[in-house]
N, C-alpha and C positions, 0 to 999 in steps of 0.2 A: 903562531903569534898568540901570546897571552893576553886576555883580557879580564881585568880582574874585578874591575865592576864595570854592570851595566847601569844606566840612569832612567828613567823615565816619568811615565807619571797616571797617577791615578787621579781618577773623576770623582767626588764628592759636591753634590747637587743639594740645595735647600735643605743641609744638615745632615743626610741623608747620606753613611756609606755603602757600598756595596761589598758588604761582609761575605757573605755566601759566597759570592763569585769569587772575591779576592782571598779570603780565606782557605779555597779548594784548591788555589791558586799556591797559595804560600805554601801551603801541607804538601805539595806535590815535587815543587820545586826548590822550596827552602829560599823563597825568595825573601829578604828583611823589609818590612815598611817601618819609614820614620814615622812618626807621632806629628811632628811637624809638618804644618799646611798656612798656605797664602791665600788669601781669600780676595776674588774679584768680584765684590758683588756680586753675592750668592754662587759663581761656581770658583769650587776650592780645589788645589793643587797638591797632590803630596807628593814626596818623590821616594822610590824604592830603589834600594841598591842589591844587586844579586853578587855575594863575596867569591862565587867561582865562576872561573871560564870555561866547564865542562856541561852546563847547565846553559853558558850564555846564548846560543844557539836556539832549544828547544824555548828556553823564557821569551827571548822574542819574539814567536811564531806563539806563544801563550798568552805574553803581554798584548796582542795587535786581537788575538781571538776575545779578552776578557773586552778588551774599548770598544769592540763591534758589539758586541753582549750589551754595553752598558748605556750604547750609543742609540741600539734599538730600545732599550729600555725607558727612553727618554727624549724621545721625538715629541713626549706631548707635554713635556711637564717644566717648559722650560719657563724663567723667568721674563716678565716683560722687557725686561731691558731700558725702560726709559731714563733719560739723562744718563746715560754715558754709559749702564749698564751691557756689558758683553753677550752676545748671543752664540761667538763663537766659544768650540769646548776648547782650545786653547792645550791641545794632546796634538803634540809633535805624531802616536800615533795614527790618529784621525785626519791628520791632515785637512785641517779643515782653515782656510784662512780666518785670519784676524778681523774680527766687525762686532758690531753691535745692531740691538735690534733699534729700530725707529716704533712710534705710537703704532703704528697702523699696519702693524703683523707682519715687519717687512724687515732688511736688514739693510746696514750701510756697511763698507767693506771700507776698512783703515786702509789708505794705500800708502800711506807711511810705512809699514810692514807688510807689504805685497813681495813676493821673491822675484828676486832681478833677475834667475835665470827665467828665459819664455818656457823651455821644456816644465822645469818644475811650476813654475804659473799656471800654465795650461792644467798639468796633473792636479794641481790642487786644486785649481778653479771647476773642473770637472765632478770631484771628491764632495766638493762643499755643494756646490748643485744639488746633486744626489741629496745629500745630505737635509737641507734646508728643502727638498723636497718632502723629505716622510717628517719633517718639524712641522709640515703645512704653514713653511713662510711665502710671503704674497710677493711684493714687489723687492728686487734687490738694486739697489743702487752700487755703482764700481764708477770712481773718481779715477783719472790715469792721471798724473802730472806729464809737461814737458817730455822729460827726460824718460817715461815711461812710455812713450810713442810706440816700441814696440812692440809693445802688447795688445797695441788695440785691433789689431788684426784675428789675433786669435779670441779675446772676448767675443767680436761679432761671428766670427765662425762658430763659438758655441750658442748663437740667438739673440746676443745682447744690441739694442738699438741704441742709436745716438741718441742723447737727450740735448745738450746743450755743450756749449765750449766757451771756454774764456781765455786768455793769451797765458793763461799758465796749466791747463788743463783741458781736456774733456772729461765728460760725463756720461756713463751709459747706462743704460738699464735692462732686467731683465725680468718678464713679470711671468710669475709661477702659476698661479688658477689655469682651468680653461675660461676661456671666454675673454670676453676684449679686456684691454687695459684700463687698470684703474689710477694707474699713476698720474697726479700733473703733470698737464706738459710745460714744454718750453714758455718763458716770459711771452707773452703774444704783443705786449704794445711797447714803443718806446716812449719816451717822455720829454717835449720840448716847452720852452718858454721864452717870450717877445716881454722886453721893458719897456715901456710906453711913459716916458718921462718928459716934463715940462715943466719949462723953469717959469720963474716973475714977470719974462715978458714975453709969454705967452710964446716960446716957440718950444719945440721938440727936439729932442735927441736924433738924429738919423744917421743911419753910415752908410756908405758903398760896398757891396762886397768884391775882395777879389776873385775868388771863386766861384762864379753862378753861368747860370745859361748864358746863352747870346741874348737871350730875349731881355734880359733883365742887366746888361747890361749898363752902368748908367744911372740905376732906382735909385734913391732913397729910402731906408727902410728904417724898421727900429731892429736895434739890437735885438738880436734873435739866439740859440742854443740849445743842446739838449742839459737835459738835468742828472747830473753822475751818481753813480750808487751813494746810498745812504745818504740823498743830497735834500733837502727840503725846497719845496717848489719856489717859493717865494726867495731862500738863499738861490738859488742857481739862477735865476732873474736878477736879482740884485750882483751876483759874479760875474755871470756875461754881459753886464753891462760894466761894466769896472774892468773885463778883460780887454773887451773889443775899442773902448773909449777912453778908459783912465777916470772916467764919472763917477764919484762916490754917491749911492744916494740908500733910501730906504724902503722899504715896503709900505704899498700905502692898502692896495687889495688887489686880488684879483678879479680882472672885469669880465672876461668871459673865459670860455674856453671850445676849442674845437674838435671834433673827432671823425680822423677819418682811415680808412681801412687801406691794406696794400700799398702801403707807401713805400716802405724799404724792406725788400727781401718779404714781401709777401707779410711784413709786421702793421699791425694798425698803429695811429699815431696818434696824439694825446698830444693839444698846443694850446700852454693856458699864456691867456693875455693876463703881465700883472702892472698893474700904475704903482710907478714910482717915485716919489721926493729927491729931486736933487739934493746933497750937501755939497758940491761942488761944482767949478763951472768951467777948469782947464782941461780942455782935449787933451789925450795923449792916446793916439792912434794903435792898435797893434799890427804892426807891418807884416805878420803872418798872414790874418784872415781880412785884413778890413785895408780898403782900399783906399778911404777915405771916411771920416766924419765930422759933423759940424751940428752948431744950434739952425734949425730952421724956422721958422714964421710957420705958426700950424696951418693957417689960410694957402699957403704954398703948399705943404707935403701933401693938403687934402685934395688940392688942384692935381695933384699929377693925373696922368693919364692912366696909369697903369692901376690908380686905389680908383677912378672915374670908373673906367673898365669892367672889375671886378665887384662884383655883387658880393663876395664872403672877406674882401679887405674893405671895401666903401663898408657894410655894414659895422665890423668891428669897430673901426674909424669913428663911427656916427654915436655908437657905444659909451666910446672912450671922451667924445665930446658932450656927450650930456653926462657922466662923471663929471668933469669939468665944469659943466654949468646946474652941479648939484639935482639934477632932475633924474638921477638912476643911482641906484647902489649896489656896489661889488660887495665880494667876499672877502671877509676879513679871516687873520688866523687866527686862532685861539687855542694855547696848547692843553691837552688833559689827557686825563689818565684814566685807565679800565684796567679794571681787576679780571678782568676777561682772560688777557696775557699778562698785564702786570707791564705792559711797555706802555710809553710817556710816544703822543701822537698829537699831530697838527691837524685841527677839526676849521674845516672853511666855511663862513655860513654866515649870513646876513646876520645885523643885532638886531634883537627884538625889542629891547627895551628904547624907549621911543627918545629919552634923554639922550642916550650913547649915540643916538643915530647924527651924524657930523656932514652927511653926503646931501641930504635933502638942504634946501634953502626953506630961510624961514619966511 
């Protein structure tokens, strides 16, 4: 069978070709380079085409020897990679999967272009190892989607540990130094918030949940929830209380918060108390989680037995009551910005300036 060209591709690094090698190259084998190259931040591609099939044979087993040459040559000189910069050499010969380096000497693996066969996976993920080895890269990060399930058998058989999962992925890692890991770990804490809302005559927001122990069967509580990615603490208090009731209201501050360790799945927990302004005053229950809710008499919900009982709901309670009777001040949010990262954040934190101050009685 005739093959009348082959394709491939040469390496070209921070301007830099490899004349010599490819040159000794060409003269031997007659192989043609185009002039023409694509440039992926800082490593550039060209392609060579060999005009006979009697050559194609030897050129190959030539082409795979020049990439190993050029590949050692440049285990140390490679570019940062940051913002989106590539760490892989992106040579079909090298076999080296598709990724980019991260700040901190490490690499992230595209799995958008991961190879769907496991065999070729495997071989390649093996290659690049090696590879990101003599580069002295540190920490490798490998995303699996869904639908890539089954490769996660074979990443962990080559070392790689779980880091994290989410309903459309896991997360592995694989860290290259000796000595322990440097990588972050998993998120450690979740994040909840209670709305502590009271209207004009002086009663409180409370629901029933349908879902809770036996013991708690029955409570009265205040709307309670966790706070969702990218969700701002004060908005996801202001939403679970608008989910579970139908109450429109606003942010007025956050009165305390609590923290406490091994709550769910060995996670610490994060529950900030925030007071809120009603704008509205018609229940509309949601029959998933809530069993029931109503306006209470605060004099009642503080009677129950259950906030009587407990020393860390009686004290919140007592908190959120001298709030109310202007003798304590929460935390309010203020948004700003740092040139630090260049992102826009919600800073919570008493006013200092003694005019602003709205919570004390005068």
């Amino acid at each position: 069978m005739e093959l009348k060209s082959l394709c491939s591709s040469e390496i070209v690094h921070g301007g830099r070709t490899y004349s010599t090698l490819l040159s000794s190259f060409r003269h031997q084998f007659g192989v043609k380079f185009s002039t023409q190259f694509k440039s992926r931040k800082g490593l550039f591609l060209t392609t060579y085409h060999s005009g006979t099939s009697d050559n194609s044979h030897i050129a190959s087993k030539a082409i795979n020897s020049v990439a190993s040459n050029i590949a050692a040559a440049e285990t140390s000189s490679y570019g940062n990679g940051i913002n989106g910069s590539t760490s892989s050499m992106y040579c079909k010969n090298m076999r080296i999967l598709d990724a980019f380096d991260d700040e901190y000497g490490g690499v992230i693996i595209d799995p958008e272009k991961l190879p769907a066969n496991p065999s070729d996976f495997l071989s390649i993920l093996r290659s690049s190892l090696s590879q990101w080895k003599r580069m002295g890269k540190k920490g490798i990060w490998l995303k699996l989607l869904l639908e890539q399930s089954d490769l996660v058998p074979l990443a962990v058989k080559e070392g790689f540990q779980y880091h994290h999962a989410e309903p459309g992925y896991v997360m592995l890692t694989y860290w290259i130094p000796d000595g322990p890991c440097q990588l972050p770990a998993n998120a450690s804490h979740q994040v909840g918030v209670g709305g502590f809302v009271v209207n004009d005559k002086n009663e409180v927001l409370v629901v029933q949940e349908k879902h809770c122990s036996p013991a708690n069967l029955g409570v009265w509580k205040i709307p309670t929830g966790f706070v969702l990615e990218a969700e701002e603490i004060y908005t996801g208090a202001i939403r679970e209380v608008k989910e579970e009731t139908g109450i429109d209201t606003e942010f007025v501050e956050v009165i305390a918060f609590r923290h406490a360790h091994k709550v769910a799945f060995e996670k610490s927990d994060l529950f900030f108390i925030c007071m809120l302004r009603p704008l509205s005053t018609k229940i509309v229950v949601d029959d998933l989680e809530i069993e029931d809710a109503k306006w209470m008499p605060l004099i009642e919900f503080v009677e129950q037995q259950l906030i009587q009982d407990d020393c860390l709901f009686k004290k919140i309670i007592n908190i959120c009551i001298a709030r109310l009777g202007k003798r304590y001040c929460g935390l309010s949010v203020h948004p700003v910005a740092s040139k630090f990262d260049g992102k826009s954040s919600s800073l919570y934190y008493n006013v200092v300036d003694i005019q602003d101050i709205n919570c004390i009685g005068n």
